[in-house]
N, C-alpha and C positions, 0 to 999 in steps of 0.2 A: 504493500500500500504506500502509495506517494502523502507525507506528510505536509500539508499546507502551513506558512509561514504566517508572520506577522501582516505582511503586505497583503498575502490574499485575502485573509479574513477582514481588515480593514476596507480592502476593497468590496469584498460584498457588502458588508453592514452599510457603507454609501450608498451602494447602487440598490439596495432595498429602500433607506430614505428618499431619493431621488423618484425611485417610481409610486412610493406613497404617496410624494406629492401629485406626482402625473393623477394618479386613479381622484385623488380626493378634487382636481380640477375636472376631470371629467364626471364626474359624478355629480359635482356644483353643477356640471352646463359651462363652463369654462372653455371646452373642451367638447369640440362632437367629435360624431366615431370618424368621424375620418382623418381628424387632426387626431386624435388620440391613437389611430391602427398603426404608426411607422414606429410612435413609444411600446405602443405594448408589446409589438414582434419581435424589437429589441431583447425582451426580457420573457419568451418564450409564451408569449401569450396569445392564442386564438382565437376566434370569437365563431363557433362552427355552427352543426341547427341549431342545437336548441342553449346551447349557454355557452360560454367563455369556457377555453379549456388550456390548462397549464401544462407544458411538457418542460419536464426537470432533466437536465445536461450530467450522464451519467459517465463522465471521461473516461474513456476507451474499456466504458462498462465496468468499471472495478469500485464496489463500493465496500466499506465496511460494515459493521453488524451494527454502530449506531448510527450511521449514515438509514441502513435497511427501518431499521425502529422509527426514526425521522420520515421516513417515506410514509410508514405504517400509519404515522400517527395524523399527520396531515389528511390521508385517505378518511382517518375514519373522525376527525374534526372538523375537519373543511370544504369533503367529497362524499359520496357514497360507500364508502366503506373498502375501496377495492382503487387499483392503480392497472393498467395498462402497459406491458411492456413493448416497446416497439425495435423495430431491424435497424434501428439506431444505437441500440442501445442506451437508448432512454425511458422515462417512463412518464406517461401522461394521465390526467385528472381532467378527466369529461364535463364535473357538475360544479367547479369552485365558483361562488358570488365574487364578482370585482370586488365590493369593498370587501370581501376577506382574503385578495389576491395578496395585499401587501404581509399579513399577518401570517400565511402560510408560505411565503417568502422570506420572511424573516426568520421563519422555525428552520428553515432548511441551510438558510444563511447557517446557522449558528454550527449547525454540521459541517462546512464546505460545500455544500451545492446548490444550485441555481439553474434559471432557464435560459441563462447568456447565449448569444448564438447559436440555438435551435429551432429558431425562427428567423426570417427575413433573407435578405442576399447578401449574406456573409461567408466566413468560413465557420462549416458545421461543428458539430464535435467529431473528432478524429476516431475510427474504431478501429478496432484491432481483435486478435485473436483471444476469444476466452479461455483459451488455454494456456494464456500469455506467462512464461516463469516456472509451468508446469511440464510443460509439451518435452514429449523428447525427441522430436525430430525438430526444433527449433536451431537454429544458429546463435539467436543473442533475442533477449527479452526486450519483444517490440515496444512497449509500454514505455522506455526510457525513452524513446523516439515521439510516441504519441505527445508525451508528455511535455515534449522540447517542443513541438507543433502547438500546444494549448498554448506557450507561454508567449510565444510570438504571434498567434493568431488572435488572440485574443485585443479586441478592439480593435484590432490594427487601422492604423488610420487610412490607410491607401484602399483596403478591402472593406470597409465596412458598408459600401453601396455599389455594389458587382452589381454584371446586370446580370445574374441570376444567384442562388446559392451554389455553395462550391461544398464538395463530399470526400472529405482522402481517407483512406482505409490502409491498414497497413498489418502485413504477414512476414512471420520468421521461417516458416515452416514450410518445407513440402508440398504436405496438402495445405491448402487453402482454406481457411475459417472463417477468413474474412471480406472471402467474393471481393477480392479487389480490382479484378476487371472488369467490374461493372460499376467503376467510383469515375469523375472526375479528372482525380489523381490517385492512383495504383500505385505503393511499394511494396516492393520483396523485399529485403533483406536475406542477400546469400555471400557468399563469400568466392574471393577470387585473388591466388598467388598471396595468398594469406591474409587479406586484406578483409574487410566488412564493410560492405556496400549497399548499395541499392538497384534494383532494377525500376524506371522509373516507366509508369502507364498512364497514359492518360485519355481523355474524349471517352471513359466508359461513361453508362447510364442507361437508365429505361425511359420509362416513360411513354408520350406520343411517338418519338423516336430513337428505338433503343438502339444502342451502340455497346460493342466490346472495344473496352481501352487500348489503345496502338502504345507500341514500347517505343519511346523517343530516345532513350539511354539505354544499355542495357547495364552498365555500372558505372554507378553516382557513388564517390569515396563518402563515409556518411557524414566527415566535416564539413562538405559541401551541399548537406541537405536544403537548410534553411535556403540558402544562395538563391539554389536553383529552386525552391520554390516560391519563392519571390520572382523569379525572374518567368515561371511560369505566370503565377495570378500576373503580375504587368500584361504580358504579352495577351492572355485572354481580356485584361480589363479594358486595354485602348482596342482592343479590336473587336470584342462582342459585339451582342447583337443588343439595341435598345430600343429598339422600335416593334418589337418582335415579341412578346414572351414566350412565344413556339418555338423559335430560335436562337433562344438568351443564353440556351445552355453552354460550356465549352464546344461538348461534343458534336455540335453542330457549328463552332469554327473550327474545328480538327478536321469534322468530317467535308470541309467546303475548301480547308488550303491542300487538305491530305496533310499528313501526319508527317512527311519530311517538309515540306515547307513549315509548315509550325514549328517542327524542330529548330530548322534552322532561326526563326525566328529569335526562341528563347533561347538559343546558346547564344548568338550574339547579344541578348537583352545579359545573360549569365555572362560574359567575358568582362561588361562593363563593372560587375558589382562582389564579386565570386571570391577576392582577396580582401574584399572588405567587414564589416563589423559583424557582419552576420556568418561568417568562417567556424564553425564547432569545432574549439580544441580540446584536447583529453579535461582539463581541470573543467571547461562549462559544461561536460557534459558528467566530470565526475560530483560536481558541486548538485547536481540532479539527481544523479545516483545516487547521492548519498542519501537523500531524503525518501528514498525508499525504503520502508523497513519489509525485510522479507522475515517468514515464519524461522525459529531457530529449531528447523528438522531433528527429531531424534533418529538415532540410529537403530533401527528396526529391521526386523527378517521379512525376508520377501514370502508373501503365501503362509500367514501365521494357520495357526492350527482350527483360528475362530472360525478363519473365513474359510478353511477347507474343509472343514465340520460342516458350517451352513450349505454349500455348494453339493454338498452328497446328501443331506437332510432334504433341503426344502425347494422344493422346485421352484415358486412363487420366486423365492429370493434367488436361484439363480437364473432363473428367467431377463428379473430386472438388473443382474450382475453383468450377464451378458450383452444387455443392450443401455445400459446407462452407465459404464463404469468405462475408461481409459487409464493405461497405461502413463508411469508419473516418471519424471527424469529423477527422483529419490529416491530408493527403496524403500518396499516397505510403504510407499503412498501410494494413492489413486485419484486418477479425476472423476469426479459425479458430477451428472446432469442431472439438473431437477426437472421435469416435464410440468411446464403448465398445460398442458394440453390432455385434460381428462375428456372422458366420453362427454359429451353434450353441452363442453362446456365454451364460453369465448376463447379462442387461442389468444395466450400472453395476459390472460388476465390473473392479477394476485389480490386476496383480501386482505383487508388490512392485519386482521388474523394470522392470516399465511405467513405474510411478511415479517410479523414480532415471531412466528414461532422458527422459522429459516432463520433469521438472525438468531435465536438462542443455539441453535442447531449446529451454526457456522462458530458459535463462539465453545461449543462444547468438544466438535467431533472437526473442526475446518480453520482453525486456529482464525478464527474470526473474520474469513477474509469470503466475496460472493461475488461472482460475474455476471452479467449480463449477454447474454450471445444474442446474435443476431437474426435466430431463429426465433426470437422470444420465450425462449427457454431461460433457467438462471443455472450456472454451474456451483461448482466447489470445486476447485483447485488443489488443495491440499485437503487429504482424505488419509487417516491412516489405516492403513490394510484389515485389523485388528479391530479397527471399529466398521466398517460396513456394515456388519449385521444387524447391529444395536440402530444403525445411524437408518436403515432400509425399512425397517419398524417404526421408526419416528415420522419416517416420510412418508410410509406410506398413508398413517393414520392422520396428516394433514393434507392427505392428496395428491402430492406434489413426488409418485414415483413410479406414475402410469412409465411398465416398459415400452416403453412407441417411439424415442429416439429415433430420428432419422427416417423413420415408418412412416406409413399412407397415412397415419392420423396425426403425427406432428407436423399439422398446418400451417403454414404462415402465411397470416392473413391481415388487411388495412383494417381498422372499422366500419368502415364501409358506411352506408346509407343510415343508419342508424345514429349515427353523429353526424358524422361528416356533409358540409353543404355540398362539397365540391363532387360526389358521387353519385354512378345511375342506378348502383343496386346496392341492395342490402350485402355483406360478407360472410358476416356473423352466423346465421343462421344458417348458408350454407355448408360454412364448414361443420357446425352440431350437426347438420345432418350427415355429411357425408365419415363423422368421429363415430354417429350409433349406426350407420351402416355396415362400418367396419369395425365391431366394438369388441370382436373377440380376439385376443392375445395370440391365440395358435393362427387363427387366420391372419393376421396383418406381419407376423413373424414369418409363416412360410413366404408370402409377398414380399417379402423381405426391403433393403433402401428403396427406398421410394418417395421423392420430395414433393408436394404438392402444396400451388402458391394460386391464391386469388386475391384478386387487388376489385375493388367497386367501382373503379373508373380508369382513363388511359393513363392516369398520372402513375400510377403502378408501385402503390407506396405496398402492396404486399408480395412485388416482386416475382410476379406470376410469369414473364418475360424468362427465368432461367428457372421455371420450376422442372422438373421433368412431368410433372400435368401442369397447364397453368392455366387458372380460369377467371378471365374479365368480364364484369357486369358491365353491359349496355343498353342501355333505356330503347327500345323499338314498340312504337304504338303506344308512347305512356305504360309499357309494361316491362317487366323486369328479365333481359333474357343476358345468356352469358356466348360466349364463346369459350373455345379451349383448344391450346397450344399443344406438343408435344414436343420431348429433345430438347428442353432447357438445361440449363448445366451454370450455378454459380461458382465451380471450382477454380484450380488452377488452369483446368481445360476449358473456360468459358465458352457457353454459346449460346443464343437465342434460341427459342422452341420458334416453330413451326406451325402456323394456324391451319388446322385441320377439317374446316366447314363453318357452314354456318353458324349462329347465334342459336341456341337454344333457350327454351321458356326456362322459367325458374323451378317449374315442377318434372321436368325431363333431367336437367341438371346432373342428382346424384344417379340416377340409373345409369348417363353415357359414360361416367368417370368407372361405374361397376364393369360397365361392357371393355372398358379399355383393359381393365386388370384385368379381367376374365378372358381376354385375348391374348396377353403377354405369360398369363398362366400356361392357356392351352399351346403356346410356340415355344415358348422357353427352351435350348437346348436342356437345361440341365437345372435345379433349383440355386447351381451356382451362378448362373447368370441373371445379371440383374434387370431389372424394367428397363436402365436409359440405355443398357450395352443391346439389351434384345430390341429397341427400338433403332440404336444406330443400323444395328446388323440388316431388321427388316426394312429401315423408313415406313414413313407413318402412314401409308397407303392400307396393307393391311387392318392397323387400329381404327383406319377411318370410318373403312366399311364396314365393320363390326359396330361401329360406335350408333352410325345413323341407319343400320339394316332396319331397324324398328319404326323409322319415321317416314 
């Protein structure tokens, strides 16, 4: 956990007075909504159907267990009881009253966190891998990177009126956790003749028009991070698009100079600036580190006797051992995924409840420490071996350890219609249904990975664009119909799915998503081949026909 200093905590307790005044002016009539909308997006504020909705800035998703209590407690004093996690890794509140914006801002202040740049055309919060510090296929713990991006993104005077928002994700690892080729700006972190670098991506995004990120660098030394990304936002800020909001994104001036001409662009914009104040030398980046406290690991046996007792005893617990548990670069530790994704229920939502009792959870058995992934699931990081069994009984009796990882029912989904102004269909309720269609454990295990993303409108805030199903709500006839993609991929191997037909009604919906897996069943070479590998193999012709035989 990255410890905050003197400076930051002064600076939120400001920036909460500052916007008290803002709301107590708008609230007077001082202030109408539309002079008040550029203040309050500043400070993560919405104004969606039916009320005002806060989204709290959860840096590169890593909070601690009183940060988590903080959350909890706002939910259930200021909200309905529950918070929202989103592929942000943030977490939003649907029902908060403006005059009580400023007071459950202040409670959060007092923790470290806020809704700074989660809203508006700034730069976002930075995310990264939730297995950040844990991972053993990692190079170097990205977090010390995200973390050097907050401190310089943060208000920056030159970005804080992009002509669109700007998204940078960032992976140490292999595999890919953090769909960085569908960012903005894209980093790896790998290494090269000893060195630690960056591969640097940019022009990804969904959306109206999705794009997979173009490599403009393939290794950035990482004292030249900042530099060069500076030298990027310049280069997109004088040349975007502002007349446009269809075309404000980068990735539509990537996609309009081509990805070498932009290149060239920012290296010469980077030649001019590259040696100067923004250079990361060992001490500003150890002077970061340092503020990092990591857990002080005991030294434990790998595969304690507890957890090898449980794993022959009790099917249930190895069921969810084998789909919610990873491999920890400690011995003797494990990563856990908590699944907010129960049968019937909103994907990514947590009760206020849930959240005070994960925090005791994280502080008893997780050395107090919780992620946010981008799934909207929440991790634990540090797990030691010895305790899983105890820890899988606690979770499950607060809900939070449905095996479905990765599975057809851990959905990632927007809110779709239900909140949201800006959408043509409800979300919600399709994924509950299509969670109790698929609600048996053996069946959505043999189905085995299988990512399925629906977003309520084109804007594709639930990233339906690289689901391997992906299903967008479209208003046709004032009635609620979807379409659905196939071949999406947010990994390292990114790629857009494939629109496979028409728009279907909202009551056909979960049947074409059963016909597709009922086809990938019946073709499978083998139960080792997965849904996207049996789809590259066949192309989506076959699922097609299968999907609308009935219509």
């Amino acid at each position: 956990m990255y410890v905050y200093d003197e400076f930051d905590r002064t600076f939120l307790q400001e920036r909460v007075a500052e916007f008290r005044d803002q709301v107590g002016r708008r609230l007077s009539g001082e202030l109408n909504e539309e002079e008040f909308k550029p203040l309050r997006l500043m400070n993560g504020v919405y104004l969606q159907l039916h009320a005002y909705m806060l989204r709290v800035c959860i840096p590169y998703g890593t909070l601690n267990s009183t940060q988590l209590k903080a959350l909890a407690a706002v939910a259930r004093k200021y909200d309905r009881g529950y918070g929202h996690f989103t592929t942000r890794q943030n977490i939003q509140f649907n029902w908060i009253k403006l005059a009580e914006l400023p007071d459950a801002m202040a409670d959060l202040a007092a923790v470290g966190i806020h809704g700074l740049q989660t809203s508006g055309n700034c730069i976002r919060n930075t995310t990264t891998d939730p297995w950040a510090g844990a991972a053993q296929d990692e190079v170097e713990d990205p977090r010390l990177y995200a973390e050097v991006i907050r401190q310089w993104s943060t208000l920056h005077p030159e970005f804080t009126y992009l002509p669109r928002k700007f998204k940078i994700a960032i992976t140490a690892s292999k595999h890919d956790r953090a769909a960085v080729r569908v960012h903005d700006v894209g980093l790896r972190l790998h290494q090269r003749d000893g060195r630690t670098g960056f591969e640097v991506m940019v022009g990804g995004g969904l959306g109206r028009s999705p794009f997979i990120g173009k490599t403009i660098r393939e290794f950035l030394p990482k004292e030249d991070l900042l530099s060069y990304l500076e030298a990027i936002l310049r280069t997109y800020n004088l040349g975007g698009r502002r007349d446009n909001i269809y075309k404000a994104r980068i990735k539509i001036q990537v996609h309009e100079l081509g990805a070498e001409a932009f290149a060239r662009k920012v290296e010469a914009e980077w030649a001019e600036i590259r040696d100067g104040a923004l250079k990361l030398d060992e001490a500003a980046l150890d002077a970061i580190r340092d503020r990092f406290v990591n857990p002080a690991f005991e030294a434990l046996e790998e595969a304690p006797a507890a957890l090898t007792t449980a794993l022959a005893s009790n099917a249930d617990f190895s069921r969810w051992y084998g789909n919610s548990v990873a491999a920890h670069k400690v011995p003797g530790h494990a990563i856990v995924t908590l699944s907010l994704k129960p049968v019937g229920a909103p994907p990514g939502d947590a009760t206020a409840d849930q959240m005070d009792a994960i925090a005791d959870l994280a502080d008893e058995y997780a050395y107090g420490e919780i992620r946010v992934a981008h799934e909207q699931n929440l991790t634990f990081p540090h797990v030691r071996q010895k305790d899983l069994p105890a820890l899988w009984a606690k979770l499950k009796a607060i809900g939070v350890a449905t095996p479905n990882v990765a599975l057809i029912t851990d959905i990632i989904s927007c809110p779709g219609l239900d909140y949201c102004s800006l959408a043509n269909t409800r979300s919600i309720p399709i994924a509950q249904k299509i969670t109790e269609r698929f609600a048996d454990d053996a069946r959505i295990a043999d189905i085995g990975r299988l990512h399925l993303n629906i977003s309520g409108c084109i804007n594709a805030c639930g990233h339906h664009h690289v689901g391997h199903i992906g299903i967008l709500g479209v208003e046709k006839k004032d009635e609620e119909f979807f379409q659905v993609t196939l071949g999406g991929k947010g990994n390292s191997k990114a790629r857009i799915g494939e629109l496979i037909g028409p728009a279907v009604p909202e009551s056909e919906i979960v049947d074409v998503v059963e016909r597709l897996v009922d086809t990938y069943l019946d073709l499978r070479t083998s139960p080792s081949e997965t849904f996207i590998a049996a789809v590259q193999r066949l192309g989506v012709e076959p699922f097609k026909e299968r999907a609308y035989a009935s219509r």
